[in-house]
N, C-alpha and C positions, 0 to 999 in steps of 0.2 A: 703615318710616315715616320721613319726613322729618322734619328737627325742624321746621318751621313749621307740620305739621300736626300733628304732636304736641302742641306748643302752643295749637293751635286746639280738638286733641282733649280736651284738660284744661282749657281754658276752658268749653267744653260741660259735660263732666264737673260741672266744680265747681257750674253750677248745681243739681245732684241730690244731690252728696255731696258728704262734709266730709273732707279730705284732712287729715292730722298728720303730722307730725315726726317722723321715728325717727331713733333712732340708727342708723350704718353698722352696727354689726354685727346690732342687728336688724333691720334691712334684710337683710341676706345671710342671715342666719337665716331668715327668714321664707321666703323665692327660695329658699333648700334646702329646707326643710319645703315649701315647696307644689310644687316638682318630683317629690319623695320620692311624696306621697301620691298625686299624677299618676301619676309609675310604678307604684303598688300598683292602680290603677285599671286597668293598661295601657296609657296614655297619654302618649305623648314630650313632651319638653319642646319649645319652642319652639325654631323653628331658629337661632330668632340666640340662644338661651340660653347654647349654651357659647363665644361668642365675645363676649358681654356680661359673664359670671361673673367673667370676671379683672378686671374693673374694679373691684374690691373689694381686690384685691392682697391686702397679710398681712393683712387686718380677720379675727381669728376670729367668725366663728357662735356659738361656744360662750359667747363671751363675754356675751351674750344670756342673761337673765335670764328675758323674755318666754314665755308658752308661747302659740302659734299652732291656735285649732281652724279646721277645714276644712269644708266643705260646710255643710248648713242642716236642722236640725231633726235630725241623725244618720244622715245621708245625702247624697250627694253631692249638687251642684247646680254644673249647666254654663249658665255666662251668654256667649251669641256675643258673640263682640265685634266690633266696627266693619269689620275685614279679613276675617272667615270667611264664607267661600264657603256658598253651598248645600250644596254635595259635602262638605268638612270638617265642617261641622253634622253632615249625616249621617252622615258617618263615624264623629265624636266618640259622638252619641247612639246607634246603634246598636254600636258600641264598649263602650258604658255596660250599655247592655240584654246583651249577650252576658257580659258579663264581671260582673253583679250580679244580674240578672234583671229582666224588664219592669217595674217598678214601685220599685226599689229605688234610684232617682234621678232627680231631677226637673231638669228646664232651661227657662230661658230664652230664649227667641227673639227678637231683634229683627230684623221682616218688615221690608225698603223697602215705601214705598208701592207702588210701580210692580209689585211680584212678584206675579205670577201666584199665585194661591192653590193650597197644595199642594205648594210650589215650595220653600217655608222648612223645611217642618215636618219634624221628627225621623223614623223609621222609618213606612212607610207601612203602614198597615192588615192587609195581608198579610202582613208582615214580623212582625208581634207576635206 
């Protein structure tokens, strides 16, 4: 993502949600702890993750007081985000289903208008 659209994407953003201040190192804590729990899910980080991480240089994590819960109600929850394809959706959510069981995580979808119905949605009918 470029930054002018990244700026444009957190302009959006802030309409819905309220963005705060961390500290770097709970910043970095936070980007470890949510990778970690990704991996316990089966799920890689993001590809530009390990080429982004060092931008934090000698900032300890530990230093981080903070503690970080994950998912929604005690169970994961996968929100697409503005770049994930159809095919990665699906991938993710039946990723989620195989490795927790059909019902043991719940996601968010965000359809374009223009998408064919059926075209967004996580594991198809047959696949459950």
């Amino acid at each position: 993502m470029e930054e002018d659209q990244l700026r444009s994407y957190l302009t959006a953003q802030s309409d819905t949600q309220t963005f705060v201040d961390l500290a770097p190192a709970c910043a970095r804590k936070l980007i470890r702890d949510a990778v970690a729990y990704a991996a316990d899910l089966g799920l890689a980080p993001a590809k530009d993750y390990h080429a982004v991480e060092p931008i934090f240089g000698d900032i300890d994590a530990d230093a981080c007081s903070e503690t970080f819960t994950f998912g929604k109600d005690g169970k994961p929850l996968y929100v697409s985000g503005p770049l994930d394809t159809p095919a990665r959706i699906r991938a993710i959510t039946l990723s989620l289903k195989n490795r927790l069981g059909i019902d043991a995580a719940d996601s968010l979808i965000e359809a374009p208008r223009d998408a064919p119905a059926g075209e967004i949605a996580g594991p198809a009918p047959d696949d459950q």
